[in-house]
TORLUMGU-236988 format. One record per residue: residue number from 1; z, y, x of N, C-alpha, C in turn. Coordinates in nm, 2 decimals. Each point is the difference from the previous one (the first is absolute). Layout:
# TORLUMGU-236988
NUM|Z|Y|X|Z|Y|X|Z|Y|X
...
# end
This chain:
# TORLUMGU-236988
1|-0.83|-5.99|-8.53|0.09|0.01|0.12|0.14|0.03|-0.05
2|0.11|-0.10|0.05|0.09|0.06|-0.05|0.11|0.05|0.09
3|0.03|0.12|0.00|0.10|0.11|0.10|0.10|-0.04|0.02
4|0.09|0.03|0.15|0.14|-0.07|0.00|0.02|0.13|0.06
5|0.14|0.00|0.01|0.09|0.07|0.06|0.06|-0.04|0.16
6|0.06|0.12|0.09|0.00|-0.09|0.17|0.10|0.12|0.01
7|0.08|-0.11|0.05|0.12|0.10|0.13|-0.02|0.00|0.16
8|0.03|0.10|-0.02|-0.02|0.05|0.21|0.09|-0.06|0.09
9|0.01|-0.07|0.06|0.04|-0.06|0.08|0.13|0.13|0.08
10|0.04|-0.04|0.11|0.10|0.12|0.05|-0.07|0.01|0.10
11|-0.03|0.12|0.09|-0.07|0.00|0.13|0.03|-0.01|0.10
12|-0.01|-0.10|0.06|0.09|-0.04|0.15|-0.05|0.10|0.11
13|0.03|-0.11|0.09|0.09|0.14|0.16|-0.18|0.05|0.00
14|0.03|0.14|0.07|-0.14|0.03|0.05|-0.08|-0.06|0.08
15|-0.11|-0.03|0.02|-0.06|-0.13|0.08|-0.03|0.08|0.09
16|-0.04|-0.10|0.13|-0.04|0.03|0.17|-0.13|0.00|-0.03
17|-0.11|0.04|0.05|-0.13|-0.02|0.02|-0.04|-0.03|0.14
18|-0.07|-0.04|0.00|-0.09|-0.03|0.14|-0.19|-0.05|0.00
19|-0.03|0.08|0.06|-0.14|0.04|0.07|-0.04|-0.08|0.08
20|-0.07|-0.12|-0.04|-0.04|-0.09|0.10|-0.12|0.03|0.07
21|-0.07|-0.10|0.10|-0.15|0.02|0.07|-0.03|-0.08|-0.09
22|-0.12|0.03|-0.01|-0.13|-0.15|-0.10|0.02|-0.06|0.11
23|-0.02|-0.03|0.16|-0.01|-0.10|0.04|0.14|-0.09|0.01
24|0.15|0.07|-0.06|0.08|-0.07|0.07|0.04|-0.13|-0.09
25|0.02|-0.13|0.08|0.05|-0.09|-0.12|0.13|-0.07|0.01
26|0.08|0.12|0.10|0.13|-0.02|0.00|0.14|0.04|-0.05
27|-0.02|0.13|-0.02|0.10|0.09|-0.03|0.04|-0.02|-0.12
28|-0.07|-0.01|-0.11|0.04|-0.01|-0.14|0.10|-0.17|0.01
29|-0.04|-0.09|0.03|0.09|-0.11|0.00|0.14|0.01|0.08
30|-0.02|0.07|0.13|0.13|0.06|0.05|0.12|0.08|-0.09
31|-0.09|0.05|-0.06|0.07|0.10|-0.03|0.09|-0.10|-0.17
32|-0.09|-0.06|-0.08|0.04|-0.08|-0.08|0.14|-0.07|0.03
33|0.01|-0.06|0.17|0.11|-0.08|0.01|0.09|0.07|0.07
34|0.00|0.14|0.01|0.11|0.08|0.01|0.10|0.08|-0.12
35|-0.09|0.06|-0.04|0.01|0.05|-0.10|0.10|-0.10|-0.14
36|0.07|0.06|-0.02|0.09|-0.12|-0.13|-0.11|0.03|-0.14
37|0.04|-0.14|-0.05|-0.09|-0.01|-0.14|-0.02|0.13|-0.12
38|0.09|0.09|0.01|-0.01|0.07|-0.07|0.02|0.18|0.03
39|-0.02|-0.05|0.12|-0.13|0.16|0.05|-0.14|0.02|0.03
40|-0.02|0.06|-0.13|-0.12|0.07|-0.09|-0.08|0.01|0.15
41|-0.15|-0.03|0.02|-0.08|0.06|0.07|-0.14|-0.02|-0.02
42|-0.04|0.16|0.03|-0.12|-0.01|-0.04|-0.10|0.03|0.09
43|-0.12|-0.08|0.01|-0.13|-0.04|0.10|-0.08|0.10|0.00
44|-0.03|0.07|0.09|-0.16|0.06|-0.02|-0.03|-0.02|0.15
45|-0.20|-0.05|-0.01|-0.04|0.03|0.16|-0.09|0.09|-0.01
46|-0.02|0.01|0.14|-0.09|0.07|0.06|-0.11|-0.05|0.10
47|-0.07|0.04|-0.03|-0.16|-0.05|0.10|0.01|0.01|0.12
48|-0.01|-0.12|0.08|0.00|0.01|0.14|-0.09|-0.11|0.09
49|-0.04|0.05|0.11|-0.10|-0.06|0.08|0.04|-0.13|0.01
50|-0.10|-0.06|0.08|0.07|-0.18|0.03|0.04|0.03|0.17
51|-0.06|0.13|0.03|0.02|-0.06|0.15|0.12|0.15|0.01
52|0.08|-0.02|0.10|0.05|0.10|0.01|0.01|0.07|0.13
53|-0.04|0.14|-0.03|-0.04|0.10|0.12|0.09|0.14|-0.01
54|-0.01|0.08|0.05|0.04|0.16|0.03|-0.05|0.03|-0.13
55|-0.14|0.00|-0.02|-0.10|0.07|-0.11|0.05|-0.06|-0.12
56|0.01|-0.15|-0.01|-0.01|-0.04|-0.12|0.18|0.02|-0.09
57|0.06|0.00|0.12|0.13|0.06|-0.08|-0.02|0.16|-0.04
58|-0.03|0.08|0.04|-0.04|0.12|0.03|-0.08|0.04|-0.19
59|-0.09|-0.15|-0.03|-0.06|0.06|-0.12|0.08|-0.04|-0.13
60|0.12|-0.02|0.03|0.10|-0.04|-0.12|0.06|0.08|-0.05
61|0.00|0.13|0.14|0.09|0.13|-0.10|-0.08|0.02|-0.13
62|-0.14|-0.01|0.00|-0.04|0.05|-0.14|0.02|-0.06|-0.13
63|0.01|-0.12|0.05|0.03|-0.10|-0.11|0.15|0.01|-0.05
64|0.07|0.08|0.05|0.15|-0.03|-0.04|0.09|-0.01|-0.15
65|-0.06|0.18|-0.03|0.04|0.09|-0.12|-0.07|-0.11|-0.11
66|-0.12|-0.02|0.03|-0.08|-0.09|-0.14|0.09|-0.18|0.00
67|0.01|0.01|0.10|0.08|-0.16|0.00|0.17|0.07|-0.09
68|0.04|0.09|0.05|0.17|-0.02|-0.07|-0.07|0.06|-0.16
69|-0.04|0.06|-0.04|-0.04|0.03|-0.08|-0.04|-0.09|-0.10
70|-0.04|-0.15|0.03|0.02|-0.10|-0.09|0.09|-0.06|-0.05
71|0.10|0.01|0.09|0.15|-0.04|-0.07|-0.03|0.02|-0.14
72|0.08|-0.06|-0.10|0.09|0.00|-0.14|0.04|0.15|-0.05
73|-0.08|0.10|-0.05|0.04|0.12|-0.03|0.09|-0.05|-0.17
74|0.10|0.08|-0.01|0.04|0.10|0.09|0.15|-0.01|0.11
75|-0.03|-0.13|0.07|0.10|-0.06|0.07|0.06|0.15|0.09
76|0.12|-0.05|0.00|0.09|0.08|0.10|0.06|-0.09|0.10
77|-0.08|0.01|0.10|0.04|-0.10|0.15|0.17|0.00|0.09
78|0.07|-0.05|-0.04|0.11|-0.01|0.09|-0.04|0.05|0.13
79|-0.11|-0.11|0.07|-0.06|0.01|0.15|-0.12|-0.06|0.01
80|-0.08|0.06|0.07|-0.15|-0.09|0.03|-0.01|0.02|0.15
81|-0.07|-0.11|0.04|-0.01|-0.07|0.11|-0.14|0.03|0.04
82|-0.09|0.01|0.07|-0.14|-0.01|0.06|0.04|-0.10|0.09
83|-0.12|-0.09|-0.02|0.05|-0.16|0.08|-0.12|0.01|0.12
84|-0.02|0.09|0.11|-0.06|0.00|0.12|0.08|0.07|0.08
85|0.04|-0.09|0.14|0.05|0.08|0.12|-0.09|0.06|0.06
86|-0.12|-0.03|0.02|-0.08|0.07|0.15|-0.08|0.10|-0.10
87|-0.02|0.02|-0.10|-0.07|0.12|-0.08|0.15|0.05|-0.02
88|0.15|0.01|-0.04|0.07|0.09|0.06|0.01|0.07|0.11
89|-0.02|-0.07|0.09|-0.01|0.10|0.12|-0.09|0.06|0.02
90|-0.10|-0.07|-0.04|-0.13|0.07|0.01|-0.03|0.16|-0.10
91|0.03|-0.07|-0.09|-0.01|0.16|-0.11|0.12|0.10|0.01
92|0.14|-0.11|-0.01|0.10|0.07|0.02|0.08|0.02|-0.15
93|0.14|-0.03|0.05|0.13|0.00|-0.12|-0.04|0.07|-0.12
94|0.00|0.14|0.07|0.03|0.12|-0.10|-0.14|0.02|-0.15
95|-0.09|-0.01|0.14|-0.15|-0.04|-0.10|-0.01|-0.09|-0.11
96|0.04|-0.11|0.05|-0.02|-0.07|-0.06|0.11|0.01|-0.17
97|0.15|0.05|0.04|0.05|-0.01|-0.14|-0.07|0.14|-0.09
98|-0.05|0.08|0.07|-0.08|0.13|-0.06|-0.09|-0.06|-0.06
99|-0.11|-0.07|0.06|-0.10|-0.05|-0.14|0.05|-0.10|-0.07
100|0.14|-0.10|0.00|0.00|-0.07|-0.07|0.10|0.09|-0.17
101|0.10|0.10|0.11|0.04|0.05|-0.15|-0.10|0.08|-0.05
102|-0.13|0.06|0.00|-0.12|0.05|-0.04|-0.02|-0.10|-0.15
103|0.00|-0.14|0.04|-0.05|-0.08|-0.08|0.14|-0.06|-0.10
104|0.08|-0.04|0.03|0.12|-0.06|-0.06|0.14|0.13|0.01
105|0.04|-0.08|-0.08|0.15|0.07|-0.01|0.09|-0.07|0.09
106|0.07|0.04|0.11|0.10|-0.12|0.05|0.11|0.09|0.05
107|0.10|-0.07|0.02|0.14|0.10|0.08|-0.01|-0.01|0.14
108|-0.03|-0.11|0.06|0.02|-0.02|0.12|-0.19|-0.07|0.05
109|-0.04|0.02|0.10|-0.14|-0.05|0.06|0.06|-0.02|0.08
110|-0.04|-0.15|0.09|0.03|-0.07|0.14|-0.12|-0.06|0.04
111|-0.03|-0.04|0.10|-0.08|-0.09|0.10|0.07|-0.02|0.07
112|-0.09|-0.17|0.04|0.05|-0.06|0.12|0.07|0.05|0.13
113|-0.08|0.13|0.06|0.01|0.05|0.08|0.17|0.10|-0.04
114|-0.01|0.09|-0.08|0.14|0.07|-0.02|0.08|-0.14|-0.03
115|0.00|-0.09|-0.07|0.09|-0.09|0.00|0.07|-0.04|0.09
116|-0.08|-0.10|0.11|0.04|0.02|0.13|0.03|0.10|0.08
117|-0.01|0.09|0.02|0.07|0.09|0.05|0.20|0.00|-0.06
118|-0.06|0.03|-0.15|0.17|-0.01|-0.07|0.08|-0.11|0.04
119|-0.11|-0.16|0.02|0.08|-0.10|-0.03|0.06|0.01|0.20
120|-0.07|0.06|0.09|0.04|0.00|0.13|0.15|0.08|0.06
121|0.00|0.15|-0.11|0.08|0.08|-0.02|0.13|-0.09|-0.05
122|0.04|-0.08|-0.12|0.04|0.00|-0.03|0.09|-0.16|0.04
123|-0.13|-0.06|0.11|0.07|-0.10|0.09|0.04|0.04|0.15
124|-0.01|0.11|0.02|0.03|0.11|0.12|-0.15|-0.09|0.14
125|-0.08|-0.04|-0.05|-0.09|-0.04|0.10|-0.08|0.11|0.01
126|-0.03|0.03|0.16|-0.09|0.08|0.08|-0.13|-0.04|0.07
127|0.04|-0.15|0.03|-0.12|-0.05|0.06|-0.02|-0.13|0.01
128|-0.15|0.01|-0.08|0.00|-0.16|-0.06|-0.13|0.01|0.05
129|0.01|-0.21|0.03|-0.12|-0.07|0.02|-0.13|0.00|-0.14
130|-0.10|0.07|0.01|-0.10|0.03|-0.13|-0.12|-0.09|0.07
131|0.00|-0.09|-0.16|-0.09|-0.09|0.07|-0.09|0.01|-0.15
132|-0.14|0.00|0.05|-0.13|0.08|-0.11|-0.10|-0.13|-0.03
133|-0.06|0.00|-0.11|-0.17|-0.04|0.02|-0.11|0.03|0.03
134|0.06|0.15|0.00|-0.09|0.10|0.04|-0.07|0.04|0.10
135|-0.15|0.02|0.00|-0.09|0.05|0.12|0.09|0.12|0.09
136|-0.04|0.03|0.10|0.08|0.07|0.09|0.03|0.13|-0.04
137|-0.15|0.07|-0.07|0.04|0.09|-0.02|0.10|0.06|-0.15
138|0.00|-0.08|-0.09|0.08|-0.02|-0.12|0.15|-0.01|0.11
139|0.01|-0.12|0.05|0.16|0.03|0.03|0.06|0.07|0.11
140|-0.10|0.11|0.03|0.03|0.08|0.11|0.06|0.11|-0.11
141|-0.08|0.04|-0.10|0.02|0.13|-0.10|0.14|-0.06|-0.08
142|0.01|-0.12|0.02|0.14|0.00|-0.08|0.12|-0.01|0.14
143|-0.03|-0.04|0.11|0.08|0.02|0.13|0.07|0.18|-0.06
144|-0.13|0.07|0.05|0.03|0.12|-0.02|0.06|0.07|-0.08
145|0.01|-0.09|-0.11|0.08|0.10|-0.13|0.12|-0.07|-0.03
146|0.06|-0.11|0.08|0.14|-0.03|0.00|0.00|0.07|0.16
147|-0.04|0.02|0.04|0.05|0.11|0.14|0.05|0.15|-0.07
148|-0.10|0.05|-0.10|0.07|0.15|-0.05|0.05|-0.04|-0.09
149|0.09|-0.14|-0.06|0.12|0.00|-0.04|0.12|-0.04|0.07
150|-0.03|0.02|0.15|0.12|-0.04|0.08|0.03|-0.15|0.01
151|-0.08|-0.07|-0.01|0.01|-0.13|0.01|-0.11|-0.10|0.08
152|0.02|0.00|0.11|-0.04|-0.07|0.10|-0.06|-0.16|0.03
153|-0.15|-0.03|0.05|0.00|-0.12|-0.02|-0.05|0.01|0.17
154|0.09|-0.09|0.06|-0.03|-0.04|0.11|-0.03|-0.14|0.01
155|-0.06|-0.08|-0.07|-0.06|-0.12|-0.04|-0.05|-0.02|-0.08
156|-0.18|0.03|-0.01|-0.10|-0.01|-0.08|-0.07|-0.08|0.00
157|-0.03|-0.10|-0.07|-0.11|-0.18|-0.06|-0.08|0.07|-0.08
158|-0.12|-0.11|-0.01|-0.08|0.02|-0.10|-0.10|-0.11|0.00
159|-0.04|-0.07|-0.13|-0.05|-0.08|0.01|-0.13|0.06|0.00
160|-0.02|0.11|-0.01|-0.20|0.10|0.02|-0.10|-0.10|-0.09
161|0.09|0.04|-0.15|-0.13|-0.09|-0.10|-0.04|0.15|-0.07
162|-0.08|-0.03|-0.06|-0.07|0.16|-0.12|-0.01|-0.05|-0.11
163|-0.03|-0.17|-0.01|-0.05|-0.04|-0.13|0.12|-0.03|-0.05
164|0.02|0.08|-0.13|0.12|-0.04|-0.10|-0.02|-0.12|0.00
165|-0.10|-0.06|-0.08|0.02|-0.18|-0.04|0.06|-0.08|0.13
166|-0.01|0.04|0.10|0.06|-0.07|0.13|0.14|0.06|-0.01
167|0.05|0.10|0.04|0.14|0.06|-0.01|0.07|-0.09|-0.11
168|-0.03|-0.02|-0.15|0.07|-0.06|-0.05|0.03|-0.12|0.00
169|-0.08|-0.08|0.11|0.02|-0.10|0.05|0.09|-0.07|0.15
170|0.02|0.12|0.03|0.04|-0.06|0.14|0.16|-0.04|-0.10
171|0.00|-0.09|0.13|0.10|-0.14|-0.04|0.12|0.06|0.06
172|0.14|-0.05|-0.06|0.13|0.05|0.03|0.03|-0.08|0.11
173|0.00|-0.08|0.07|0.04|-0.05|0.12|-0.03|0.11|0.12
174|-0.18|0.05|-0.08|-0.05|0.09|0.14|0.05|0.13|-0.01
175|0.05|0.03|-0.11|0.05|0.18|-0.01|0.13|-0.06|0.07
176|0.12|-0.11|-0.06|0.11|-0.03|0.08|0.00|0.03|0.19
177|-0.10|-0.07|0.03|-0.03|-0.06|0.13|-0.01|0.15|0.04
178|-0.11|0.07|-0.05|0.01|0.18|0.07|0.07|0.05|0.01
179|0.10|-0.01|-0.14|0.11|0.10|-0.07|0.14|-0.05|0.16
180|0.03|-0.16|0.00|0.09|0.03|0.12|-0.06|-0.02|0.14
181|-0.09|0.03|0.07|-0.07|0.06|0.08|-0.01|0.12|0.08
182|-0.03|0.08|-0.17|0.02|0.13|0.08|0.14|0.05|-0.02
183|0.14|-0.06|-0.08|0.12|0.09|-0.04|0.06|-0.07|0.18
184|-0.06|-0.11|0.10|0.01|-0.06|0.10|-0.05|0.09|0.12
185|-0.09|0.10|-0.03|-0.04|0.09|0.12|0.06|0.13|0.03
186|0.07|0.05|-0.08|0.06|0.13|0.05|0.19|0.01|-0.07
187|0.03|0.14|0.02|0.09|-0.01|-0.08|-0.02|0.06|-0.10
188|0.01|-0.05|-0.14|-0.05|0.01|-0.14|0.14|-0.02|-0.06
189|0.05|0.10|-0.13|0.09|-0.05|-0.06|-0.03|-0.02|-0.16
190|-0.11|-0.04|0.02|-0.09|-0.07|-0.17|-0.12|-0.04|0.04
191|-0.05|-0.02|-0.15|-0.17|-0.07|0.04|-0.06|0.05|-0.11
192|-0.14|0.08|-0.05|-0.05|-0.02|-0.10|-0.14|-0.05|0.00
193|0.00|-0.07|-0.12|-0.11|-0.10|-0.01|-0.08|0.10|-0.13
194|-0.14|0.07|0.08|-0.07|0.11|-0.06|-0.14|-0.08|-0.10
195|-0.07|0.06|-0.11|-0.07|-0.09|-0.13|0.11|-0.02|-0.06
196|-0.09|0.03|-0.12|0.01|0.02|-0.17|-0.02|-0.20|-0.06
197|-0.08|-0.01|0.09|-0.12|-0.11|-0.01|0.06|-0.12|0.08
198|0.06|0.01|0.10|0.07|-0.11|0.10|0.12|-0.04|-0.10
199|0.03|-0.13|0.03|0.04|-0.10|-0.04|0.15|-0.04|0.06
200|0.13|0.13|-0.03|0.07|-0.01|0.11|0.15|-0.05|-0.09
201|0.00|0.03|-0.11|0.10|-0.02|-0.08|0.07|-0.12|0.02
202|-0.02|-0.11|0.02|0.04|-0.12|0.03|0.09|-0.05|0.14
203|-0.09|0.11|0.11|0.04|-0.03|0.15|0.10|0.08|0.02
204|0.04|0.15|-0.08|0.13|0.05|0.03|0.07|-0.03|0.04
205|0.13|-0.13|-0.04|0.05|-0.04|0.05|0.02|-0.08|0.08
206|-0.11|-0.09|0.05|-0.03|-0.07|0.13|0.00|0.09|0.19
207|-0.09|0.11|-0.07|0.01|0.11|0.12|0.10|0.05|0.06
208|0.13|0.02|-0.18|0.10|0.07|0.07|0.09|-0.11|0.06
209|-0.01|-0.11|-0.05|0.09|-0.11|0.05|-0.01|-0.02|0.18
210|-0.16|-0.01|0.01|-0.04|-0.02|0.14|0.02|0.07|0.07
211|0.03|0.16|-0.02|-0.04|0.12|0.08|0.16|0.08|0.00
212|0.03|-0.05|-0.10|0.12|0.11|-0.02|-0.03|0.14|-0.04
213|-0.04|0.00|-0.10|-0.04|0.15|0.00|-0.08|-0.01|-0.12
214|0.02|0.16|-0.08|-0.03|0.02|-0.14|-0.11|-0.04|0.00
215|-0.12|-0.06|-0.06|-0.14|0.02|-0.03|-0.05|0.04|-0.11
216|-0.08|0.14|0.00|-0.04|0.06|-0.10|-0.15|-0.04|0.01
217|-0.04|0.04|-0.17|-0.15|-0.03|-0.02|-0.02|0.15|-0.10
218|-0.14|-0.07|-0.03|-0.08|0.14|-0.08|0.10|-0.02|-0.16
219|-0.01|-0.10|-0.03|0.00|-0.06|-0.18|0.16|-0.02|0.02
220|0.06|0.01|0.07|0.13|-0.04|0.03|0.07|0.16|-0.03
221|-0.05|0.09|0.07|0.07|0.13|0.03|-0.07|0.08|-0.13
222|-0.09|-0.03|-0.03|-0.03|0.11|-0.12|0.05|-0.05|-0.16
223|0.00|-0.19|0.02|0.05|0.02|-0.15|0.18|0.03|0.01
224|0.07|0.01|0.10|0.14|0.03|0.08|-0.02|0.20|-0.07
225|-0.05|0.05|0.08|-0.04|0.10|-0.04|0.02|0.08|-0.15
226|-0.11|-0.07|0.00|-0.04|0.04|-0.18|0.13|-0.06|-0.12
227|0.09|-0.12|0.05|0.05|0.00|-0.14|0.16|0.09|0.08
228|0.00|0.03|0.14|0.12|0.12|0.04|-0.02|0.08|-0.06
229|-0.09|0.10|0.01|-0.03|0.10|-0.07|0.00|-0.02|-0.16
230|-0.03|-0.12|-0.02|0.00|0.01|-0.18|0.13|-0.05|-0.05
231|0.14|-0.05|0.08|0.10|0.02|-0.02|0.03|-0.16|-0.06
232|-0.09|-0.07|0.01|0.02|-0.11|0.01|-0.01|-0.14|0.06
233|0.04|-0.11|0.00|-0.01|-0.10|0.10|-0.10|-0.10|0.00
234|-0.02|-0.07|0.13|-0.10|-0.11|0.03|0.03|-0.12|0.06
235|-0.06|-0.09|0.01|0.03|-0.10|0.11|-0.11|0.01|0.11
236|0.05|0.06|0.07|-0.08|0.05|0.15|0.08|-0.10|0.11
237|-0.12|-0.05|0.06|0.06|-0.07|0.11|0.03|0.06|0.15
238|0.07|-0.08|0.07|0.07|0.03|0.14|0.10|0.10|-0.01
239|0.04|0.06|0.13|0.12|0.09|0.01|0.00|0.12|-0.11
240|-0.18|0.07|0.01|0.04|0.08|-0.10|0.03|-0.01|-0.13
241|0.01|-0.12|-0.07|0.02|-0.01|-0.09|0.19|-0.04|-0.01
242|0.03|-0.10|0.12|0.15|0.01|-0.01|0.10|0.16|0.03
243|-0.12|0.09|0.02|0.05|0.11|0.01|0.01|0.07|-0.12
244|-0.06|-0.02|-0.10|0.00|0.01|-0.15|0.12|-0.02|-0.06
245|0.03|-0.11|0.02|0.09|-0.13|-0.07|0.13|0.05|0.05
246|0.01|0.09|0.06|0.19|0.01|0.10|0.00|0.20|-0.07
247|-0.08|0.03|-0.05|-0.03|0.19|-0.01|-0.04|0.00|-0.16
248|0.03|0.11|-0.05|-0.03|0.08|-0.11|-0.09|0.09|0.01
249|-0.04|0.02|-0.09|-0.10|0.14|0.01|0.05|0.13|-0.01
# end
């Protein structure tokens, strides 16, 4: 065998992590085409039901700490992301970055759920059209937890599927068709389009064209999120992202 010699490379920016569902087969590709080529990110999932319920979000909290905990030791996380809205609300913000800094090192923890809220705060919207896949009682518990963030939905959709493999499917014409429907029934001054797993990245800008009005998603607002807090930039689509583009950090 014969021995060589190796130089270390220089170590670039701190990377973002993000916590996927095993069932989701969306989020990581989203996030790919927001994200610029040369911000570092790194994948870990976590086990999750196929169908989605109260309970079955409910048994993720356990799984959390062992999911960040795979990350790349001995990485030091800019920001990590947990990529479920309705097990945010369900478990809740604060919990959730508690067992994940248990497991990983990071500066900043976000979810969908705190994201939106920020990304609502910081487009001054109070009350937006929220339109779900979620069974009733899933997007009742997330109704409620943008109510104790002061943020109001007086126009609630839902296509009432449970089976992930269907959620990842429903077609963008039909999230479109809901999405200006319901921003059409009350007075709304936004729209979020809720799932990790829904397929909204593309119709952003069609909604806001039709509706006049910001439209936020799950994968939209958290990787927005996550590279704010990590002090660096994305290509995020619709307003909030031309709100990016005009501000500094």
């Amino acid at each position: 065998m014969t021995p060589y010699s190796y130089d270390l490379a220089p170590e670039t920016a701190r990377p973002l992590g993000l916590i996927v569902l095993q069932s989701d087969e969306t989020i990581e590709g989203d996030f790919r085409i927001m994200l610029h080529e040369d911000t570092p990110l790194q994948i870990s999932r976590i086990a999750s039901a196929l169908e989605v319920s109260s309970d079955s979000l409910q048994q993720m909290e356990g799984g959390l700490t062992a999911a960040a905990s795979l990350f790349p030791r001995p990485s030091q996380f800019a920001s990590i992301g947990y990529g479920c809205t309705s097990a945010s609300a369900q478990i809740g913000s604060a919990k959730i970055a508690g067992y994940i800094r248990n497991g990983t090192n990071a500066e900043h923890v976000t979810d969908p759920l705190s994201a939106l809220v920020a990304a609502c705060s910081s487009l001054g919207l109070k009350r937006i059209a929220l339109l779900s896949p979620y069974v009733a009682q899933v997007s009742d518990r997330l109704r409620d937890a943008l109510k104790d963030a002061d943020i109001a939905t007086p126009s609630l959709g839902s296509f009432n599927e449970a089976r992930e493999e269907n959620v990842v499917r429903i077609a963008g014409p039909s999230i479109y068709a809901a999405a200006c429907d319901l921003a059409a029934q009350g007075a709304v001054d936004g729209i979020f389009l809720s799932c990790t797993n829904l397929r909204t990245l593309a119709i952003i800008p069609d909604i806001e064209a039709a509706t006049g009005l910001p439209c936020l998603s799950s994968n939209q607002v958290l990787a927005w999120h996550m590279t704010t807090t990590a002090e660096t930039t994305a290509s995020i689509p619709g307003q909030l992202g031309r709100k990016i583009a005009t501000s500094s950090f």
